[in-house]
C-alpha positions as CSV (number, residue, x, y, z in Angstrom):
1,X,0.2,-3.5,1.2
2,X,1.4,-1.1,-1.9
3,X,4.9,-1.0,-1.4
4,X,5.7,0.8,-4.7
5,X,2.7,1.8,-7.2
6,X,2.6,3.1,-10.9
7,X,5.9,1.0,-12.0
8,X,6.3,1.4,-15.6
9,X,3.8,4.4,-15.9
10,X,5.9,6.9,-17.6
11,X,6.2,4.8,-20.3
12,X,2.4,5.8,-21.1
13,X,4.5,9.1,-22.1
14,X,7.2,7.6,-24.5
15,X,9.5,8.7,-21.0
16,X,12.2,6.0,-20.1
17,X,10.7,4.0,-16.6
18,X,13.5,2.8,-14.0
19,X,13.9,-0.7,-13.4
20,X,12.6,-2.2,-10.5
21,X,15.6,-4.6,-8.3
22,X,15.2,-7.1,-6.0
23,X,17.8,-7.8,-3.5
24,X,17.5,-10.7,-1.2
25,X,17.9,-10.2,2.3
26,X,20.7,-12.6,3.0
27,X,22.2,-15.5,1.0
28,X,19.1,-17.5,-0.2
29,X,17.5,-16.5,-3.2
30,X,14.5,-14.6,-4.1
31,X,12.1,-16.7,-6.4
32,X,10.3,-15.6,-8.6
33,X,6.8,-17.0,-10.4
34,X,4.8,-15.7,-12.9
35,X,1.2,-16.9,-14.4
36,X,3.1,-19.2,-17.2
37,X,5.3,-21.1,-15.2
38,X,8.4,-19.0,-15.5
39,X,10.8,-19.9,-12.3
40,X,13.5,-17.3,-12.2
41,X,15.7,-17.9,-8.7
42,X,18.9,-15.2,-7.5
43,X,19.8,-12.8,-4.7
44,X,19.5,-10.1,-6.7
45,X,16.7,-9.8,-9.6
46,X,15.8,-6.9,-12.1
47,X,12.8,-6.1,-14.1
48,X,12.8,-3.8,-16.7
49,X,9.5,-2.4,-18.3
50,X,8.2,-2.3,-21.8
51,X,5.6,-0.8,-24.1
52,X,4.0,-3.5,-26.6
53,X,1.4,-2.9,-28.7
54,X,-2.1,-4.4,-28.7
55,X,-3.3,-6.9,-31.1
56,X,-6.8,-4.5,-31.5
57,X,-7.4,-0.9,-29.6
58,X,-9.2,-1.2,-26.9
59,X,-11.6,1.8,-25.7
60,X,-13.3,2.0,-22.3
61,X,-15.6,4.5,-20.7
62,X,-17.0,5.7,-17.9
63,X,-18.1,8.9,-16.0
64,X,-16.2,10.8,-13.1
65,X,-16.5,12.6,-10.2
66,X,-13.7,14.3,-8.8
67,X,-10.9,15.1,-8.1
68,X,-11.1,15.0,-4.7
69,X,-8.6,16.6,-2.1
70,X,-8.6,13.4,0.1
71,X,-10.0,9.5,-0.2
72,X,-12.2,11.2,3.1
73,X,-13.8,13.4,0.7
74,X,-13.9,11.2,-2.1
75,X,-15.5,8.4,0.7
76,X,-18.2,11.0,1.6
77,X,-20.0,11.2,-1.9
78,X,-19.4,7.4,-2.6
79,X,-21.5,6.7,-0.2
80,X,-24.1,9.2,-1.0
81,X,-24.1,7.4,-4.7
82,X,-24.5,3.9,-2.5
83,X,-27.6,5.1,-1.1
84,X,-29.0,6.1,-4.6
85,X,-28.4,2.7,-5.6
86,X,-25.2,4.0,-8.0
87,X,-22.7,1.6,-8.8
88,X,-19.3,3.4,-8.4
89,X,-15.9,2.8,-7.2
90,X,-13.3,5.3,-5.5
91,X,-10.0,5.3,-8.2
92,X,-6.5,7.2,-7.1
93,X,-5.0,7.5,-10.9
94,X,-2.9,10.6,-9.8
95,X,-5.8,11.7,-7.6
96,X,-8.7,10.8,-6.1
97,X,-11.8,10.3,-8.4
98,X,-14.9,8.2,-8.5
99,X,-15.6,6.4,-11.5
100,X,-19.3,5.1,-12.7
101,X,-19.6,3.2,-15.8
102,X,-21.1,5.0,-18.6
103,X,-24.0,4.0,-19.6
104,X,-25.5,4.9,-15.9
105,X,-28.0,7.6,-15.6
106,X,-26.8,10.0,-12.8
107,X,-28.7,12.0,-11.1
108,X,-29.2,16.0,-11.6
109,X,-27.1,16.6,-8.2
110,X,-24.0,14.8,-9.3
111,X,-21.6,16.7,-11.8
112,X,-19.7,14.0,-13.7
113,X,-17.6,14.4,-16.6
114,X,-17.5,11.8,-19.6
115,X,-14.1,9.8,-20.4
116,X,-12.8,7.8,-22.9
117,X,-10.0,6.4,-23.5
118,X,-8.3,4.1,-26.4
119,X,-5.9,1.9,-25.3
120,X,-3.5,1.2,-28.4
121,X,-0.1,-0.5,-26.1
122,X,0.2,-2.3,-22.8
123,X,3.4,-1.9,-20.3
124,X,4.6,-5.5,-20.1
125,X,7.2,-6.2,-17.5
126,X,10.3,-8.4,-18.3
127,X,12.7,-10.3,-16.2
128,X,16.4,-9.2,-16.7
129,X,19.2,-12.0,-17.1
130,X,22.6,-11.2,-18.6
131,X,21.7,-10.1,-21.8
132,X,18.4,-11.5,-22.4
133,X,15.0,-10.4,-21.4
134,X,11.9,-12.9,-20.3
135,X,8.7,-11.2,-20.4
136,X,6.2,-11.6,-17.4
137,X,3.0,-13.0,-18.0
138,X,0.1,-12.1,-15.5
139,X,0.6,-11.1,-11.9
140,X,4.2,-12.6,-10.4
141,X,4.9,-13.9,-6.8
142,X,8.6,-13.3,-5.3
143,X,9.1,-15.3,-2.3
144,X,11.8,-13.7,-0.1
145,X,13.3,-16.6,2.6
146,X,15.5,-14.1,4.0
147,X,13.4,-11.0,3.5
148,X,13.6,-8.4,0.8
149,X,15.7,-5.4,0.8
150,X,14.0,-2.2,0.1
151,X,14.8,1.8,0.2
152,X,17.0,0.6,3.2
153,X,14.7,-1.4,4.6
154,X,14.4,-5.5,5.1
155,X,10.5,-6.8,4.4
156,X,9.4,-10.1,5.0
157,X,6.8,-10.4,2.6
158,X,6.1,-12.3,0.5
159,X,5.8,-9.9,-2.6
160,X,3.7,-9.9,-5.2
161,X,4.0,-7.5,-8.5
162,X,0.9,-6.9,-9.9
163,X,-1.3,-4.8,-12.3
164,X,-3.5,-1.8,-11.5
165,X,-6.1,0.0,-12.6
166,X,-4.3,2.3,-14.9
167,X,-2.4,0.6,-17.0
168,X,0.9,0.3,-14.6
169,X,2.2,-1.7,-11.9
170,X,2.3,-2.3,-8.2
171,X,4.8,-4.6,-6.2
172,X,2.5,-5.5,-3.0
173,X,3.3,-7.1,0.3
174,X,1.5,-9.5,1.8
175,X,2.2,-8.7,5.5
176,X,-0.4,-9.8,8.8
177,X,-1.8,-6.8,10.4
178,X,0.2,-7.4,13.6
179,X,3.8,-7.5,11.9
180,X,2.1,-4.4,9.3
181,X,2.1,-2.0,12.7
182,X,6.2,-3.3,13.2
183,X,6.4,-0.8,10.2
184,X,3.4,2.0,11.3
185,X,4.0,2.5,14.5
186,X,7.4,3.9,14.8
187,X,7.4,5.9,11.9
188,X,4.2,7.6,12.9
189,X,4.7,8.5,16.4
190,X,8.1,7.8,16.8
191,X,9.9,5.1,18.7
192,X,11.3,7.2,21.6
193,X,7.8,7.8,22.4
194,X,6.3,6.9,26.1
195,X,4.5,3.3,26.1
196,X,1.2,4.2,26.9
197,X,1.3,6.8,23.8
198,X,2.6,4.0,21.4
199,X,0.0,1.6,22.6
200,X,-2.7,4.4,22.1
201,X,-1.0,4.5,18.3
202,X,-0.5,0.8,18.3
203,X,-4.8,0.8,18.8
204,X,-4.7,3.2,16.3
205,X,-3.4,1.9,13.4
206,X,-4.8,-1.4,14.0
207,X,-8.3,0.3,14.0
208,X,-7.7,2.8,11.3
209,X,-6.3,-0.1,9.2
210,X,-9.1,-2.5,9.2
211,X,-11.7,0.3,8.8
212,X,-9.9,1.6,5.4
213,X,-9.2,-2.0,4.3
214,X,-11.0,-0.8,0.9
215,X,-8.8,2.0,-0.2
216,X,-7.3,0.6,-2.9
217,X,-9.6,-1.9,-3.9
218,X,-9.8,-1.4,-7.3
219,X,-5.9,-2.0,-7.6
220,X,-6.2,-5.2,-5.6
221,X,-4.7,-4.4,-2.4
222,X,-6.0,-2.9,0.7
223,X,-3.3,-0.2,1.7
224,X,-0.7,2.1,0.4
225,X,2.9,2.8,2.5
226,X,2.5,6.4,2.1
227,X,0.9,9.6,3.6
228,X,-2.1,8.6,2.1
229,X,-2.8,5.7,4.4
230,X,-0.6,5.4,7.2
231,X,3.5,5.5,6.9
232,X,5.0,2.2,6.5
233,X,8.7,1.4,6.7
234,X,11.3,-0.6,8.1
235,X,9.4,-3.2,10.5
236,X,13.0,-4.2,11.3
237,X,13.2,-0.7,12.9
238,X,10.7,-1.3,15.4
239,X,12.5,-1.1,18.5
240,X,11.4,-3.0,22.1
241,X,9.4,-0.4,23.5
242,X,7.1,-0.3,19.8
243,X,7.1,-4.4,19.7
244,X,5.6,-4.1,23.8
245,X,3.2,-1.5,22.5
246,X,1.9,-4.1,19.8
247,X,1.9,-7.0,21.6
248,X,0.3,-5.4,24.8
249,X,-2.7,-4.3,22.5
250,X,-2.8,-7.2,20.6
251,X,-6.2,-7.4,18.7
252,X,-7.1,-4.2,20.6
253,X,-10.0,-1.7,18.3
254,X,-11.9,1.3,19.1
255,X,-15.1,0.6,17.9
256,X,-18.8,2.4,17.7
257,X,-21.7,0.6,17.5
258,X,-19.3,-2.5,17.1
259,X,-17.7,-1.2,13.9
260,X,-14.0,0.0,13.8
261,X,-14.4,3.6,13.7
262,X,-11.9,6.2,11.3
263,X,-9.3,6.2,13.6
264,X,-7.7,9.5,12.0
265,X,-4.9,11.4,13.8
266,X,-2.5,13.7,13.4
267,X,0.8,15.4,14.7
268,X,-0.1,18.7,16.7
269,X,-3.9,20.2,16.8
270,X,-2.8,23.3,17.9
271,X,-4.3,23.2,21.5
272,X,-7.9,22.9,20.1
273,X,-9.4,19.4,18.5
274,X,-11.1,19.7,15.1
275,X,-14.2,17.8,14.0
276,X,-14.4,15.4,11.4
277,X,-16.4,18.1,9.1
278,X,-14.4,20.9,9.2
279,X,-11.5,18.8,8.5
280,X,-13.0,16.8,5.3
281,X,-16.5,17.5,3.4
282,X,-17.8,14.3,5.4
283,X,-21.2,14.1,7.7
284,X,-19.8,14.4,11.1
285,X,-19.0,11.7,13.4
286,X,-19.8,11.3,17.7
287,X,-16.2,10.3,18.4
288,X,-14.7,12.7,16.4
289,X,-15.6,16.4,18.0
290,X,-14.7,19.7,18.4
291,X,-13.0,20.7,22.1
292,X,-10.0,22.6,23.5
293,X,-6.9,19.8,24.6
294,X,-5.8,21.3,27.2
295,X,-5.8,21.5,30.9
296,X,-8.9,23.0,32.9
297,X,-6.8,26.3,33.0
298,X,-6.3,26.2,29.0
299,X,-9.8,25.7,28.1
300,X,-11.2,28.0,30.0
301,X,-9.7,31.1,28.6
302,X,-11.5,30.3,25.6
303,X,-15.1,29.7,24.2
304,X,-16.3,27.8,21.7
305,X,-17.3,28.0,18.3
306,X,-13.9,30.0,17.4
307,X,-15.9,31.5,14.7
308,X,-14.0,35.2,15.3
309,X,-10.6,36.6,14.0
310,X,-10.1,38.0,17.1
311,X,-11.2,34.9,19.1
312,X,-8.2,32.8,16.6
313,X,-5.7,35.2,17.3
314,X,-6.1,35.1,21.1
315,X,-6.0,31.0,20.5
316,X,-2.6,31.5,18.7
317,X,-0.8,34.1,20.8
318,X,-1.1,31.5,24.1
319,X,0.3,28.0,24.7
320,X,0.6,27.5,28.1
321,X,-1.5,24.5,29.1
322,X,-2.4,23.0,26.3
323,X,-1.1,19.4,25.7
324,X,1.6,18.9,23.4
325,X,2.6,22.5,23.5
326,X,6.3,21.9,22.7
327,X,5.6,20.5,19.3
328,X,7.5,22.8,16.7
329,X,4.6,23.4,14.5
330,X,2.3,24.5,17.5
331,X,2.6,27.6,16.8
332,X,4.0,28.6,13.2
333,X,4.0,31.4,10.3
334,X,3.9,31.0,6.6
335,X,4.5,33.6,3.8
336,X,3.2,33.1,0.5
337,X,3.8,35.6,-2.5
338,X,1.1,36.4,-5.5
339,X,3.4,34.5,-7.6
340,X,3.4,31.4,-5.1
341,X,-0.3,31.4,-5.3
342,X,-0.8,32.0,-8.5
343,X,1.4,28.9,-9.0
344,X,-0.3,26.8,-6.7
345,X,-4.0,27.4,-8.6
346,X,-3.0,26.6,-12.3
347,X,-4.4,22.8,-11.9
348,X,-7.5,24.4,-11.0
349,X,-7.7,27.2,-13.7
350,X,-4.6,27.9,-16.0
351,X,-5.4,31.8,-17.0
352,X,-6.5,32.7,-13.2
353,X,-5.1,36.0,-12.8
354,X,-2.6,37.2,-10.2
355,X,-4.4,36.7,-7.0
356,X,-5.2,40.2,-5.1
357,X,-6.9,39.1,-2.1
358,X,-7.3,36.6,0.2
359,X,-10.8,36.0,2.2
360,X,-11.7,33.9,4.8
361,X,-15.1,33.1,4.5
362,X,-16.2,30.3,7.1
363,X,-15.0,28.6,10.3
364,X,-15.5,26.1,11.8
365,X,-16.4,25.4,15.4
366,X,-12.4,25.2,16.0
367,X,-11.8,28.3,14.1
368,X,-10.2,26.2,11.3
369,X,-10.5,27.8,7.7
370,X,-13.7,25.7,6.2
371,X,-13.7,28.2,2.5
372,X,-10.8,30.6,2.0
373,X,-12.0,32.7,-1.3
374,X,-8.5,34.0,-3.8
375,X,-9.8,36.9,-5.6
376,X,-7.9,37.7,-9.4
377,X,-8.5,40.2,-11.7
378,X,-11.9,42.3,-11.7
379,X,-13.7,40.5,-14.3
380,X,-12.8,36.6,-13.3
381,X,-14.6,34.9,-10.7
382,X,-13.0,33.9,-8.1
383,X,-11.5,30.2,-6.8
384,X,-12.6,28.8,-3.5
385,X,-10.9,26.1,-1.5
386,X,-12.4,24.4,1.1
387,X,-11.2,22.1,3.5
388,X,-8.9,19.6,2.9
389,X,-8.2,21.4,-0.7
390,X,-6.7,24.4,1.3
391,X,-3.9,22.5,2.4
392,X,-3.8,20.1,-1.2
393,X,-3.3,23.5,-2.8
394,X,-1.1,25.9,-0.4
395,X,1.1,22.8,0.7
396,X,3.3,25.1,2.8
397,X,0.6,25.8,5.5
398,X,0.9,23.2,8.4
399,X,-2.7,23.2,9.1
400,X,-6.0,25.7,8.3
401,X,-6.1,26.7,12.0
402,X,-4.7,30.4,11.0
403,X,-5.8,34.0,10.4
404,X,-3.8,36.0,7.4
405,X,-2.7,39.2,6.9
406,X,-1.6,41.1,3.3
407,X,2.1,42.2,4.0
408,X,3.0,45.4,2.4
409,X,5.6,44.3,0.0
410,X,3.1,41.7,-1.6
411,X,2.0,38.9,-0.5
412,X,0.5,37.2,2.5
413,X,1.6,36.1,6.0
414,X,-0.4,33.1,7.6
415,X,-0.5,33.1,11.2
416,X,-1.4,29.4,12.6
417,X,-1.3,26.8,14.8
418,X,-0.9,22.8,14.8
419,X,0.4,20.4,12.1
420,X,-2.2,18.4,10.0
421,X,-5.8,18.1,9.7
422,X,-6.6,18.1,14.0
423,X,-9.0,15.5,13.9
424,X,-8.9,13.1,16.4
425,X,-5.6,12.4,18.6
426,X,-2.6,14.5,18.5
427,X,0.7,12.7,18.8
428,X,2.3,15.4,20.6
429,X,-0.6,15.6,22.7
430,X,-0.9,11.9,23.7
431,X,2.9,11.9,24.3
432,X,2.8,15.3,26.5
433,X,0.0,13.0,28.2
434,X,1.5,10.1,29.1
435,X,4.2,11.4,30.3
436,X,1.5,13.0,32.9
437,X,0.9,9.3,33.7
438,X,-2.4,8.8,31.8
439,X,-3.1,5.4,30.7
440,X,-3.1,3.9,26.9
441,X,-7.4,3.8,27.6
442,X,-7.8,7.4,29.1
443,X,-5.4,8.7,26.0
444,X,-7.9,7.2,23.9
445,X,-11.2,8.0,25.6
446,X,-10.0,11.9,25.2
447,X,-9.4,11.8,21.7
448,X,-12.2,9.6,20.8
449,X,-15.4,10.4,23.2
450,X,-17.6,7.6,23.3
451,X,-16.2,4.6,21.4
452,X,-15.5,1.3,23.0
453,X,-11.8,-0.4,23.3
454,X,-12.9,-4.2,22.8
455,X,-10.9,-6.9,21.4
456,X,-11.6,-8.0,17.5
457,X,-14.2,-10.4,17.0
């Protein structure tokens, strides 16, 4: 687990890099090892980070694809490089990328870009003590007795601090996957939640975690702590009711065809359910389908695909019946000014003009924005997001379940509905439903159509 990642990284840039402490979580002492045989024991332990030059440059190579909006997307034309027979790897430098060594011959339908780079220092870390400094040779353990303290939280561990795959560090946790939901579960759903929807998140993260157990593989570690894996804090946090959850679904999956499945999920949907390809440029998946989450009242106002302005603004201007309804981003609106925009593109193009219209041009089957076109000046082309890179670029809008309109004293007004990408279950909506009285398993089978709820193997 990737507690903290790119320590000592800004030192690449000749910019001063915090120092990473260690506090002990009670009276015994952290201790730490590294690769030479340094033992350094205290409650409290600081390492500070330096650049030292190389005996000889080094220079290394390779192609890349990307970036991509999401690891999903990124995932997606892996694999497609996999069937070719294309050795390649999925990277997160700063964002997702695909990286294939050099000296491979691609073929015509993939786009890659050539890099090199020449590596002329290394970022050493060194152990703090008075007025000295040790450096740290290799990869260090820190064994915490009493647990480590950490951004206000106490971790068990034990820790590790170890090098990536750009030049930086990572201090890792090695945690079990039962005690790893402790710090998932309540911080995704929330501990005030009713038990049947925290077991249903319980199942969840336990499945989504073993099926992305190769995220950050070429780092060394499985997950991240952040919003791109699953939120992990405070275990200690994890209340009674979150603890039951766990231990009620212990080893508990949802599988198809006897593999974990992508247990994705979000906070709201917006009343209708998204499939897994209008949400990320990925093949579709069974379990993960388009439908209305609602009652039999809700869904029959409606029809399917809500390919239509009109059809999306009749969605958004109801909420009675649909499940999770009294989320606050269930309904929402969003301004954005030319100057926003504008802002929000220069990663993509520096001297893009200032945008004059906005285009939707394809839905999905849930009416969710699949290309949204931002037109500049006359004689430039214009820049098209799709997907998962409509929300990576305008980071205000909630979701891409929304029609627009041009507001007459500039800019644009986004008229949506739901919070995050709508595949698979909504938290509001499993909550709103077990406090109908549906069961962990029936929460489940609605979200996720077809899978099985099994017991590891």
């Amino acid at each position: 687990m990737g507690l903290e990642p790119y320590l000592g990284r800004s030192l690449l840039q000749d910019i001063p890099s915090p120092d990473l402490n260690l506090i002990s979580g009670g009276k015994k002492p952290l201790i730490l090892k590294d690769q030479s045989g340094l033992v350094h024991k205290s409650v409290d332990i600081t390492i500070g980070w330096e650049k030292v030059p190389l005996k000889t440059l080094k220079t290394f190579s390779r192609q890349v694809l990307g970036p991509f909006a999401s690891f999903e997307s990124a995932q997606s034309v892996s694999a497609l490089l996999d069937d070719q027979g294309v050795e390649n790897i999925i990277a997160h430098p700063l964002d997702w990328e695909i990286w294939i060594a050099a000296d491979i011959n691609l073929p015509k339908s993939f786009q890659a870009r050539s890099f090199e780079e020449k590596i002329s220092h290394e970022i050493k870390p060194f152990l703090k003590v008075r007025n000295a400094k040790f450096f740290l040779n290799g990869n260090s353990t820190i064994d915490a007795a009493e647990g480590l303290r950490w951004k206000g939280g106490l971790y068990s561990g034990s820790f590790i601090l170890q090098k990536d795959a750009y030049q930086s560090w990572t201090l890792v946790e090695r945690v079990d996957l039962e005690k790893y939901l402790l710090g998932v579960v309540p911080h995704e759903i929330g501990s005030s939640s009713p038990l049947s929807a925290l077991s249903a998140q319980a199942v969840l993260a336990r499945t989504w975690a073993l099926a992305n157990s190769k995220r950050f593989e070429i780092d060394g570690y499985h997950l991240c702590s952040n919003t791109q894996c699953q939120v992990y804090k405070d275990p200690q946090k994890a209340e009674i009711e979150v603890q039951e959850a766990i231990k009620k679904t212990s080893g508990k999956v949802l599988t198809w065809e006897g593999t974990p499945i992508n247990a994705v999920y979000h906070a709201t949907n917006g009343g209708v359910m998204a499939s897994a390809n209008e949400a990320w440029s990925i093949d579709s998946v069974p379990y993960l389908q388009t439908q209305f989450d609602g009652s039999k009242r809700w869904s029959k106002q409606f029809a399917l695909p809500l390919n239509q302005k009109s059809m999306i603004q009749t969605l958004l201007a109801k909420r009675d019946g649909a499940y999770g309804n009294n989320h606050y981003l269930f309904r929402w609106r969003r301004k954005i000014s030319a100057s926003e925009l504008q802002e929000a593109l220069l990663p993509l193009r520096k001297k893009f003009g200032r945008p004059q219209k906005l285009q939707i041009l394809e839905r999905g089957p849930s009416g969710r924005v699949i290309a949204l076109e931002i037109s500049g000046r006359r004689n430039e082309s214009p820049i098209i997001l799709r997907r998962d890179a409509i929300r990576r670029r305008l980071r205000s809008l909630p979701s891409t379940l929304f029609w627009l309109r041009k507001l007459k004293e500039g800019g644009w007004e986004f008229i949506g509905g739901g919070f995050g990408h709508g595949a698979g279950l909504s938290q509001a909506g499993a909550t709103d439903l077990a406090l109908r009285g549906w069961s962990t398993q029936n929460i489940l089978k609605h979200y996720y159509p077809g899978t099985t709820y099994e017991s590891l193997r």
